[in-house]
Backbone as numpy.savetxt, mean C-alpha at the origin, in Angstrom:
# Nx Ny Nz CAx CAy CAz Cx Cy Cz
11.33 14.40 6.55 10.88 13.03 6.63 11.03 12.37 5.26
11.47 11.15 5.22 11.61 10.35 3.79 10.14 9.66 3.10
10.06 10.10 2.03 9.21 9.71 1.52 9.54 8.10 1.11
8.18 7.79 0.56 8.04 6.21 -0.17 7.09 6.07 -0.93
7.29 5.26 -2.08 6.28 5.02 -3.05 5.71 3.62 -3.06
4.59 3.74 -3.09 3.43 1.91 -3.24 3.32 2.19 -4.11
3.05 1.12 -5.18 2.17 0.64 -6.25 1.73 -0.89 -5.94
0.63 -0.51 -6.15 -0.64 -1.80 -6.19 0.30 -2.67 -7.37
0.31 -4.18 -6.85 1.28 -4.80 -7.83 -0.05 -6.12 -7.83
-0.77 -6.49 -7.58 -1.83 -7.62 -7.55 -2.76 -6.98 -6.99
-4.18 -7.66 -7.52 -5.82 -7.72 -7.15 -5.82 -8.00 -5.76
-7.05 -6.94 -5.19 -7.58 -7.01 -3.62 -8.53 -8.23 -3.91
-8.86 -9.09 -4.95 -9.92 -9.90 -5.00 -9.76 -11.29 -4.04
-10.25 -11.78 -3.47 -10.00 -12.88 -2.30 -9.07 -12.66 -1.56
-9.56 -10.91 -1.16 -8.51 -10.94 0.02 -9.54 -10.79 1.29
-8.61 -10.19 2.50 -10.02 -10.20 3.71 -10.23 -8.57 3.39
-11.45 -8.86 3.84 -12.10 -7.14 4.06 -10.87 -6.00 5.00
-10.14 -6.28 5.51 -9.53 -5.04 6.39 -8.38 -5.15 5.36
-8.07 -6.21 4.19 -6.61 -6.08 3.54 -7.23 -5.17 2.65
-8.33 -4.99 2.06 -8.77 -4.33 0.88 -9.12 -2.80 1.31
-9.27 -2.82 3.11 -9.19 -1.88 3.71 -8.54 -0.91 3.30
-7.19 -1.89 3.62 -5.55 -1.05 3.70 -5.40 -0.63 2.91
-5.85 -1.16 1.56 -5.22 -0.36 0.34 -6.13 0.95 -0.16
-7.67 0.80 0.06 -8.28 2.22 0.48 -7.80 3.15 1.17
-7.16 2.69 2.37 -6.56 3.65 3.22 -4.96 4.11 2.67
-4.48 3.29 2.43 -3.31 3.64 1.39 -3.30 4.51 -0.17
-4.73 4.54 -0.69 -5.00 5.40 -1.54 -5.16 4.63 -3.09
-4.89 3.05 -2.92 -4.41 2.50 -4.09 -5.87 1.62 -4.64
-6.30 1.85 -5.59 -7.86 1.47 -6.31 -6.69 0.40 -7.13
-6.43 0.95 -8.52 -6.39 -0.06 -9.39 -4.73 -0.58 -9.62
-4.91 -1.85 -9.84 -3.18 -2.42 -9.93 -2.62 -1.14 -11.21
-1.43 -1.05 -10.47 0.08 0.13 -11.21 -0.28 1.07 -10.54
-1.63 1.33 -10.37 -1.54 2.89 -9.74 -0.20 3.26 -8.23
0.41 4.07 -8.04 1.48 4.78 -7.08 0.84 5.80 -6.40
1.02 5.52 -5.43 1.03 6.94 -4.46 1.98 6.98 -3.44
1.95 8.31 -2.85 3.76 8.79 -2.22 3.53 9.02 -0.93
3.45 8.52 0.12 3.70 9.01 1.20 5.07 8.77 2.15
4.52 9.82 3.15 5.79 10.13 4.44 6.32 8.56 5.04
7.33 8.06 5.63 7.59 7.19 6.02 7.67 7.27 7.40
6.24 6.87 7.56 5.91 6.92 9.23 6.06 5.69 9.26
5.48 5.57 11.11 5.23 4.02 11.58 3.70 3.56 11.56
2.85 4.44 11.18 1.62 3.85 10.70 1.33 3.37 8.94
1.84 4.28 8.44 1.92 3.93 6.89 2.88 2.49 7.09
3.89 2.65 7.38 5.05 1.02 7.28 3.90 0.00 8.18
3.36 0.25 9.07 1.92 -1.33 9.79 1.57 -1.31 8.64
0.72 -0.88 7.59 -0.85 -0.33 6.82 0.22 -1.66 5.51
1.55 -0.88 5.39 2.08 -1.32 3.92 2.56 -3.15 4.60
2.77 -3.54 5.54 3.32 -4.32 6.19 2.37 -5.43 6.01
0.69 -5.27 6.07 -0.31 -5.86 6.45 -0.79 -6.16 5.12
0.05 -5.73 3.57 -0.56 -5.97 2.66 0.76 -5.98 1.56
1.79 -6.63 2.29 3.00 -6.15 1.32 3.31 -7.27 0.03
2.30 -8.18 0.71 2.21 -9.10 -0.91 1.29 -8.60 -2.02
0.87 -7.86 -1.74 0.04 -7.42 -2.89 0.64 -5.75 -3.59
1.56 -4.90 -3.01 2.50 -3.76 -3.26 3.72 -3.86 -3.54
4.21 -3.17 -4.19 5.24 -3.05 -3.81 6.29 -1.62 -3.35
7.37 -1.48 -3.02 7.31 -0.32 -2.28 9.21 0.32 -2.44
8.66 1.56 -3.06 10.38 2.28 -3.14 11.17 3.76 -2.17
11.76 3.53 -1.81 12.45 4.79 -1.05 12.99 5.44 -1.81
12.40 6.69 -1.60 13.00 7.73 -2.18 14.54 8.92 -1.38
């Protein structure tokens, strides 16, 4: 399975509660931080629902 990398690229601050969700659930606390996951079809909804605030690389 292909991996992918997020990094938090902007503040969860005035966002809605389930966007600040996503990025808990995505693993991402503070802007720059990266984390790597599998390129499913639930991770791509999760990154989809918050992709102005990430940004995102294929590995």
């Amino acid at each position: 399975m292909a991996k992918i990398k997020v990094t938090k690229v902007k503040s969860a601050i005035n966002r809605t509660k389930t966007q600040k969700r996503t990025l808990e659930a995505l693993g991402l606390k503070k802007i720059g931080q990266t984390v790597e996951h599998d390129d499913t079809p639930n991770i791509l909804g999760m990154i989809n629902k918050v992709n102005h605030l990430v940004s995102v690389e294929t590995k």
